[in-house]
VOTORMAR-307660 format. One record per atom (N, C-alpha, C): x, y, z. Coordinates in pm, whole numbers, plus 50000, padded with zeros to 5 digits. Layout:
REM VOTORMAR-307660
XYZ;...
END
This chain:
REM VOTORMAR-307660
440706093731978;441126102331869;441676093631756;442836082131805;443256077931668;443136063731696;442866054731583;441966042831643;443866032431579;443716025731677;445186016431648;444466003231588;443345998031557;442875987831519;441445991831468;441335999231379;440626003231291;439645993031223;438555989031225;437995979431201;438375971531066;434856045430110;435546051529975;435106062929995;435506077129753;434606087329815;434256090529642;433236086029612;432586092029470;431086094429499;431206110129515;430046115729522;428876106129432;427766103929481;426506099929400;426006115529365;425996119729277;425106128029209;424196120929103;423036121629041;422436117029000;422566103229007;423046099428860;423016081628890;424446077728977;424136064429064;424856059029111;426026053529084;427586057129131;428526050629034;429536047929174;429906033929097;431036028029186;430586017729255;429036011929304;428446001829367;428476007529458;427765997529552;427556001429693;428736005129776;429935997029775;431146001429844;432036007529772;431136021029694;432846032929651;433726026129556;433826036829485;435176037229373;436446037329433;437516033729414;439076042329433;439216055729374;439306064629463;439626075929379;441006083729420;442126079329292;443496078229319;443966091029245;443996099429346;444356111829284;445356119129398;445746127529386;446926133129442;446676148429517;446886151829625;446436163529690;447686169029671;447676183129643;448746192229627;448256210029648;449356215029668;448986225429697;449116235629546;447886240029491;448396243629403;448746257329296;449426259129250;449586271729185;448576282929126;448876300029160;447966301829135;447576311329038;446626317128938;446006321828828;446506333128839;446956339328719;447546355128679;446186365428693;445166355228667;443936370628592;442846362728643;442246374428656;440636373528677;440066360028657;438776353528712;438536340128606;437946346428486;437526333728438;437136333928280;435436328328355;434896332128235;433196331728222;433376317028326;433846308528238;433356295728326;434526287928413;435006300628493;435656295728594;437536297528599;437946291828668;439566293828692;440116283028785;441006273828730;441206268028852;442466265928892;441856272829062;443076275729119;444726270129116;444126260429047;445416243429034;446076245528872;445436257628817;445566255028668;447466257828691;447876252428548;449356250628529;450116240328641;449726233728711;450626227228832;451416217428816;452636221328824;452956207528738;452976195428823;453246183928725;453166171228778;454566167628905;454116163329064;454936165229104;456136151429063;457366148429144;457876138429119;457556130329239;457596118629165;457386101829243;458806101329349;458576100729465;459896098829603;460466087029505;461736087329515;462606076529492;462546066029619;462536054129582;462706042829681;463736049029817;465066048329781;465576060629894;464936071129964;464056073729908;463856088629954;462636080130093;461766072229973;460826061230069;461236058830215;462306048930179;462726043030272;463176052230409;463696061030356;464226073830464;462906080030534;461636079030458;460366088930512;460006082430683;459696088230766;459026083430931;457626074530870;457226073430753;456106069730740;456276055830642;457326052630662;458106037130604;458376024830687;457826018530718;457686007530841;457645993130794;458655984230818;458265974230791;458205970230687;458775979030568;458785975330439;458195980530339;456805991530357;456155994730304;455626010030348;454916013930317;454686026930328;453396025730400;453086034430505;451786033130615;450686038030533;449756032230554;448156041330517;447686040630613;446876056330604;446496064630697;444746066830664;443716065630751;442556069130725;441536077230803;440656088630728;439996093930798;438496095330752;437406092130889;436316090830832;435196102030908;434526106530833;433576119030860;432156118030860;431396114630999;430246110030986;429326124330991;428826124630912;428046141430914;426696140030925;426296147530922;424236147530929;423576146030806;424416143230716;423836138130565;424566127330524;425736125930527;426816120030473;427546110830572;428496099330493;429566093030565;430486089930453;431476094930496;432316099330408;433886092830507;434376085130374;436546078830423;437076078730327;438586082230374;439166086130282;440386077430368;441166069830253;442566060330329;443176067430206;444226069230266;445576074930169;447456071230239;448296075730137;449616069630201;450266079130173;451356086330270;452196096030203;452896099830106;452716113230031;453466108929942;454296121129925;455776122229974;456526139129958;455726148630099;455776158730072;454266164730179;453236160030104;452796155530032;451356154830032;450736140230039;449536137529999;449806121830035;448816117229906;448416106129854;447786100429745;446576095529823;445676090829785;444206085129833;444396072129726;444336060929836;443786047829785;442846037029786;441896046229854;440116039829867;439576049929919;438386049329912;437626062629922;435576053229951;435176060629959;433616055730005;433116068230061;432006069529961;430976078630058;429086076130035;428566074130069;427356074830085;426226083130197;425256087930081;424386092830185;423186088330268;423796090430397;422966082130514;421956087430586;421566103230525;420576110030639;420586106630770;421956111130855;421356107731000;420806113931030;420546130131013;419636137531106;418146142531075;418256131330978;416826132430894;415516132331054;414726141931026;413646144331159;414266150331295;415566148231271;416516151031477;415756165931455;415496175531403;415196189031462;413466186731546;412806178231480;411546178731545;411506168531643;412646159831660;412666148831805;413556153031842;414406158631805;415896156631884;416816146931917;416306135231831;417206123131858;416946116031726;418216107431720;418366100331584;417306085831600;417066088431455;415926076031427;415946065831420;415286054831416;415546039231412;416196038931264;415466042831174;415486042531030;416956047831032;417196063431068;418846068831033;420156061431077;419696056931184;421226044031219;420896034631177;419976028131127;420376012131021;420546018730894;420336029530842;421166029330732;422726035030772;422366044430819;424306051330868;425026035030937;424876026830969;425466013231067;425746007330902;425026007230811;425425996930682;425926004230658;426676021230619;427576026730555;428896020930661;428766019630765;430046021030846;430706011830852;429545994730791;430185982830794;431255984030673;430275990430598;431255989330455;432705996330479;432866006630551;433866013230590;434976001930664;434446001130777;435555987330854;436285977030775;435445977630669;435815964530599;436825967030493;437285978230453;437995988330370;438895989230478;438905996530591;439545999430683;440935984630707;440285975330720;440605961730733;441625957230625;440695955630479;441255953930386;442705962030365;442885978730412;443725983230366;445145984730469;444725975230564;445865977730653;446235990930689;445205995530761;445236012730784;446336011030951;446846018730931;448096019331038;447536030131153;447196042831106;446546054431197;444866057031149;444156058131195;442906062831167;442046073131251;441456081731225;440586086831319;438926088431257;438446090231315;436956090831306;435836100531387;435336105431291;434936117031343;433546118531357;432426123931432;430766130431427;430626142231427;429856148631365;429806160431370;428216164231468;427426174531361;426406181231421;425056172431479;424956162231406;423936156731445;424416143831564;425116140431582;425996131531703;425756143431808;426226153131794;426396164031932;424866166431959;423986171331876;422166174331890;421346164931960;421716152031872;421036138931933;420936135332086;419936136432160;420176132632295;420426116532311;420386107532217;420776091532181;422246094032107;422896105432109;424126106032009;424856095932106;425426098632194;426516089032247;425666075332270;424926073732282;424246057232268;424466051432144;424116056532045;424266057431890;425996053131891;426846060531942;428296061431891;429076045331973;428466044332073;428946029732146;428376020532067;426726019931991;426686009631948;427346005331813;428076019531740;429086017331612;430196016731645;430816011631795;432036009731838;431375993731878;430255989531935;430095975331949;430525967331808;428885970031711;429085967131595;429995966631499;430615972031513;431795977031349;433485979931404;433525981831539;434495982931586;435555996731547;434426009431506;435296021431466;434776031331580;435536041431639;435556044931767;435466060531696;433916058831726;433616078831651;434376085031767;434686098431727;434716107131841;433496122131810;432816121331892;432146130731849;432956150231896;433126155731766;433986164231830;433216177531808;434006184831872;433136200231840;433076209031774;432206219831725;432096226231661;433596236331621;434016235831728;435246246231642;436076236431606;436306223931649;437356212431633;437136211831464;435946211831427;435436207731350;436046221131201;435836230931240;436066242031152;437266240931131;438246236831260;439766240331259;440176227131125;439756214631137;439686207231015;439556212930874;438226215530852;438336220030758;438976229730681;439736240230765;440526247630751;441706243930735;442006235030769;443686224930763;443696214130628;442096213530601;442126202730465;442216208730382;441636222930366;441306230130245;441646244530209;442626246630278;442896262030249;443776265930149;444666249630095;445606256530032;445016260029876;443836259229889;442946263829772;442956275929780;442996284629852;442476301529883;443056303629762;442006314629719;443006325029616;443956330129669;444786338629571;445916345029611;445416360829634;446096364729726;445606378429816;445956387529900;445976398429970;446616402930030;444946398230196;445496400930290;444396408430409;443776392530456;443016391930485;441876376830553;441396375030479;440736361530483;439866353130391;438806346030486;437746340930421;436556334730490;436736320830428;436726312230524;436556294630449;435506291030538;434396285830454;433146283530501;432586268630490;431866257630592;431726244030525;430406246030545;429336247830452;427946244530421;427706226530507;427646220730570;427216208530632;425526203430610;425326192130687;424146187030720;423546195530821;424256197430902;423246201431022;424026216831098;425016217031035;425536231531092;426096239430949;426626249230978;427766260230952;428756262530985;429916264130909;430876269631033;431756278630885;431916292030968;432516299630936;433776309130988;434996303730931;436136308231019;436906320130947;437206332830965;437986339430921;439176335030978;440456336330849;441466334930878;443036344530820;443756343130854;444816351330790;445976343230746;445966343330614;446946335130539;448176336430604;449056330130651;450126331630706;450836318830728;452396318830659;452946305130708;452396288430607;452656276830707;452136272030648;451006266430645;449826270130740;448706267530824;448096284030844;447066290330770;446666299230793;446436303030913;446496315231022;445976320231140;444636315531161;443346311331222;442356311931280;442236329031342;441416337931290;441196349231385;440106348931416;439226340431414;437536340331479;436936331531404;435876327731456;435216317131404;433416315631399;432556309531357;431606308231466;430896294931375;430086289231444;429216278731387;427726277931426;426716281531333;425626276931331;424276265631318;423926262331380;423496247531354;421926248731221;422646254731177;422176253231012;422756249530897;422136234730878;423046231630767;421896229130618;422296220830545;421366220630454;419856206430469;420396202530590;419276191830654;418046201030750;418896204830880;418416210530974;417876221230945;418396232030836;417326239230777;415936237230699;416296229030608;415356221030546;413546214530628;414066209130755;414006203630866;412876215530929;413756227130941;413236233931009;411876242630987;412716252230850;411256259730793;411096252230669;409616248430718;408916241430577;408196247530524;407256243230417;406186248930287;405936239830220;405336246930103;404706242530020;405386240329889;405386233929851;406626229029691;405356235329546;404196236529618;403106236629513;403006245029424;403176258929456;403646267529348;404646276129364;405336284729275;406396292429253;406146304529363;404896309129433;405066321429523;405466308929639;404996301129710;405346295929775;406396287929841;407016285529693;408466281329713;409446291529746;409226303629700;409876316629723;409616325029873;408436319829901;408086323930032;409156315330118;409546303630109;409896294030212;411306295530181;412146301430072;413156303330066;413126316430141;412936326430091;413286339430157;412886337530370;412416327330413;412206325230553;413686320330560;414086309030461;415256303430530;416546312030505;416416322630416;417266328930448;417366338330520;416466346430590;416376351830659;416566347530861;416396330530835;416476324830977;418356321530968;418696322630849;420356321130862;421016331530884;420336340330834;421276356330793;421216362030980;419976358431036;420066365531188;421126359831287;421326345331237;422156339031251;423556343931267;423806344531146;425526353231125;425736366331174;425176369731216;424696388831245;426146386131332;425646380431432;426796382731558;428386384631477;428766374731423;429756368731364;430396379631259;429686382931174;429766396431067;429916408431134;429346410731288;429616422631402;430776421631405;431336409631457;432506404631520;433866408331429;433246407231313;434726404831176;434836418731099;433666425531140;433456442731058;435096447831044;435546447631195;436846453731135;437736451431070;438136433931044;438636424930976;438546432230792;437046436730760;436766435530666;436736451530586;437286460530678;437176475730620;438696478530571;439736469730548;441076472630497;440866475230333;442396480030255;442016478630111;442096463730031;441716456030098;441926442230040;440686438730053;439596434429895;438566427629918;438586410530007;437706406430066;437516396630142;437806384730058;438406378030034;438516363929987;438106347129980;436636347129951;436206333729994;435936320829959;436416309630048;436626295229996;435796286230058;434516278329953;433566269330028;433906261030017;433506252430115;433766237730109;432576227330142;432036224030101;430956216630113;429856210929969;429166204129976;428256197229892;427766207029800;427216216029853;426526226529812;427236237929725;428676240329718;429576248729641;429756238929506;430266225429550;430396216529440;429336214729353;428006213529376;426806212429332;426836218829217;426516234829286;426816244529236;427556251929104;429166244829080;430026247129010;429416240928950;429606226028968;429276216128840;427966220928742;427066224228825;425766231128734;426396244728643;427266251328701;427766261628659;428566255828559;429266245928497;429876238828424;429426234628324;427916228328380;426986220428269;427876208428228;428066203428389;428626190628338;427536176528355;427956169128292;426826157128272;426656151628386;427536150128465;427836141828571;428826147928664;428946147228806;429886150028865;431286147928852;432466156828868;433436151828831;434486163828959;435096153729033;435506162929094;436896168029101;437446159629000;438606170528923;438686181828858;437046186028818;436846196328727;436026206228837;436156201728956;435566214129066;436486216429154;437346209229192;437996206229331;438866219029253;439096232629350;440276241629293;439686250529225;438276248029187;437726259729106;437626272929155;437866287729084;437296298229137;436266306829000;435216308329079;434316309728990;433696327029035;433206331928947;432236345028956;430976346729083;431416352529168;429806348429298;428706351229224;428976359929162;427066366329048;426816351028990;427506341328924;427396334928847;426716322828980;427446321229035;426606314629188;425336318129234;425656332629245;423706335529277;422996336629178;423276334729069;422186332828911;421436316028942;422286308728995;422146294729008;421186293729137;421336298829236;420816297929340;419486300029341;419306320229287;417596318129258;416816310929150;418016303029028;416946296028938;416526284529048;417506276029094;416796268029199;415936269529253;415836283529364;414776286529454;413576288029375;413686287929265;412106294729158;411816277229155;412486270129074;412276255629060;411596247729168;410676238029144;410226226729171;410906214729216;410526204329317;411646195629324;411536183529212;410456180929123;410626174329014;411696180328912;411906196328884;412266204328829;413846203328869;414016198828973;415596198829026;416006187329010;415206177129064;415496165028994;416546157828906;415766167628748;415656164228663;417446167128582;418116178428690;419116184928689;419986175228686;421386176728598;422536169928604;423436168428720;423446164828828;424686165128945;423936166029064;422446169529095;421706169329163;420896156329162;420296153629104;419266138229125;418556139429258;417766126729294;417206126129391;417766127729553;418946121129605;420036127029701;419766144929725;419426152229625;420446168329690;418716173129620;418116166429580;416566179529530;415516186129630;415906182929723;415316189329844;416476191629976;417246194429911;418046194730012;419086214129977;419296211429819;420176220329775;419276235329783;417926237729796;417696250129837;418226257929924;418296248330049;418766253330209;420166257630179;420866250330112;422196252630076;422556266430013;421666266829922;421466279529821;421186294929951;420336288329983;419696300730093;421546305730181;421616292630258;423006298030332;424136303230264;424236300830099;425116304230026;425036320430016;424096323829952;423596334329939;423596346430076;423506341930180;423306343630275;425006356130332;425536344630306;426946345030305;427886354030211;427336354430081;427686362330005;427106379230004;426056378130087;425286392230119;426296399930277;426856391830331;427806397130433;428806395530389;429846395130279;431096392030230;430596394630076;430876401330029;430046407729854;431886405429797;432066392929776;433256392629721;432926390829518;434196390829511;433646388129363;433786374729271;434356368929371;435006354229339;434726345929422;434436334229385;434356321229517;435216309929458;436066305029597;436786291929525;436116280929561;435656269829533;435456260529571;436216243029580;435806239129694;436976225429727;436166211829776;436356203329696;435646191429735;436716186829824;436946191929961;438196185830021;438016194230177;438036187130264;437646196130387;437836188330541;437126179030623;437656174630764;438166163930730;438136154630612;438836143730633;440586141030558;440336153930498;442156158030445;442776164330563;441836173130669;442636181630792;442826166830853;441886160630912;442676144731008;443776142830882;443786136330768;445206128830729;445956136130766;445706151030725;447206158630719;447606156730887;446636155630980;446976157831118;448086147131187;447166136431120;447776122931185;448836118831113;449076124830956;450446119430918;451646131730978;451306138831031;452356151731101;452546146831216;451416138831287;451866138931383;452836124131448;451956115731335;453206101231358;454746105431327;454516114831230;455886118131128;457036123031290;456346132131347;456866136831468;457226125931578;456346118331576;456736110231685;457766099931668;457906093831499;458856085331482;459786089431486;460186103731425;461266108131473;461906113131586;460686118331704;461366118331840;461836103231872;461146089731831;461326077131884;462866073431832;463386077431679;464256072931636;465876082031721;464996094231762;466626102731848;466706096031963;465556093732005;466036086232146;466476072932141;466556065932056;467046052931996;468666057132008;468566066831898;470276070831883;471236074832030;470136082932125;471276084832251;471736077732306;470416065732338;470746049832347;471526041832329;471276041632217;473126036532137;473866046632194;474616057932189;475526066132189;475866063632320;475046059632464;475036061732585;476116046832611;475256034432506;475946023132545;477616022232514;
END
């Protein structure tokens, strides 16, 4: 679970930025304040007005469980997914904590796993060069706690645990491949404090590589309730993966969308059975995505030049205005998507599937708002592992004190 000897994250959307080993992206997680009114045409974000928090005083430092030795611990968490590999090192800061290296690149591991069932020669020498670059960050930053995580395509792969020993030979980072609800309960712990504000349950959903996972929950406290959950192994790979076509003309592209949404939607049936009663109170349903595919999304909805994920992370936007985006995609070509600002070559055959499950989702939950969060399993590990050292130094430091008191 947490690696004691541990061997970045700027999305590539179109052109490549930051080099091969990641930008720093030094920004500050907070929980943040929320909007009087409706959004506006192009959006609302949930963070709008927040003020700037204050910097801990050296005292305050020194007093934190997360002060050792002189300096303040960094903490890192890394998220190997079925598209992505994604770390995030950060150091506490107050409750929340700052990010001070970051790396993500996309590695297609589960590129073909639906028609073999096992990961490719090709997908682990590239996913093995994202992970070196990781260790070596890991290294550089004197990471104190770390964990490391696999998701859908590690669990599918019948070579997954062969695969995961030889990136514990090589690189010396100790995946854990964890499970599908482990997995939701993360993302739900990284990203909720985005929810709109509301009365009744909310849906937080992570669009993935190779799965789904969709958890209703009930705002409560400081860690929303979990009241059900479920995960589908449709993500925006494995769908992709799955039902294919023809890119050649516009009926055909539409044919192969309306299959994949229809192989997702039978999907959720159970799950939407399950939550019916959840969802007949006077409080409309409230929902928060988290994944590639919401961000995509906004930013196109933005008409921004380039990705920017200060100007998405927190957003709540119009769902109509989401599914306007979705079927221009599905009508589009993948030269045609291409050619798109925040998409590029990475997400032009990939962001249909996404679109399909989006949509999908919004046809069982007809909310009128969506928030979206570039922030999801690798903020639930920090937050996990800095709560939970925080706990332990301080059980270590009372029993210190009886110690003394005893002598």
């Amino acid at each position: 679970m947490a690696e004691r000897n541990p061997p970045d994250m700027r999305r590539g959307h179109g052109k490549k930025r930051g080099g091969t080993s990641g930008k720093v992206a030094d920004f500050r997680y907070k929980r943040p304040s929320r909007p009087d009114k409706r959004p506006k045409k192009n959006g609302t974000h949930a963070r709008d007005a927040e003020p700037r928090m204050a910097k801990p005083s050296e005292a305050q430092a020194k007093a934190s469980p997360h002060f050792v030795r002189g300096k303040r611990q960094a903490y890192a968490a890394l998220d190997l997914g079925t598209n992505n590999c994604r770390l995030l090192i950060a150091r506490p800061s107050g409750e929340n904590f700052t990010v001070i290296d970051a790396f993500s690149r996309v590695v297609r591991l589960g590129e073909g796993l639906a028609a073999s069932g096992r990961l490719s020669d090709e997908a682990m020498e590239r996913t093995l060069a994202a992970l070196h670059v990781c260790a070596e960050k890991l290294r550089r930053r004197h990471v104190h706690l770390a964990r490391s995580v696999a998701t859908e395509a590690c669990r599918r792969a019948a070579n997954g645990p062969k695969f995961i020993e030889r990136v514990r030979e090589e690189t010396g980072i100790v995946l854990d491949i964890i499970s599908a609800q482990e997995e939701a309960r993360l993302a739900v712990l990284g990203c909720h404090i985005l929810l709109e504000d509301g009365e009744g349950p909310a849906v937080i959903f992570d669009i993935g590589g190779g799965s789904t996972e969709l958890v209703l929950v009930e705002p409560s406290g400081a860690v929303p309730r979990i009241l059900d959950w479920m995960s589908v192994p449709w993500g925006v790979v494995s769908l992709t993966d799955t039902v294919t076509g023809s890119d050649d003309s516009e009926e055909l592209r539409l044919d192969r969308y309306r299959r994949m949404r229809k192989t997702v939607v039978d999907s959720f049936k159970p799950f939407a059975e399950r939550v019916r009663e959840f969802t007949k109170g006077p409080h409309p349903i409230r929902l928060l995505g988290t994944s590639g595919t919401v961000t995509t999304l906004a930013s196109l909805h933005l008409e921004l030049p380039q990705y920017d994920r200060q100007a998405v992370d927190g957003l709540i936007l119009p769902s109509k205005a989401m599914r306007d985006i979705s079927v221009k995609l599905s009508h589009m070509s993948g030269p045609e998507r291409r050619q798109l600002p925040c998409i590029g070559d990475d997400r032009a055959n990939l962001v249909v599937a996404g679109c399909a499950i989006l949509e999908s989702i919004l046809d069982i939950w007809p909310s009128e708002t969506l928030g979206v969060a570039d922030r999801g399993i690798r903020e639930g590990i920090l937050r996990s592992l800095m709560a939970a050292d925080a706990d332990g130094e301080r059980s270590r430091a009372a029993l210190q004190r009886m110690r003394e008191q005893d002598v």
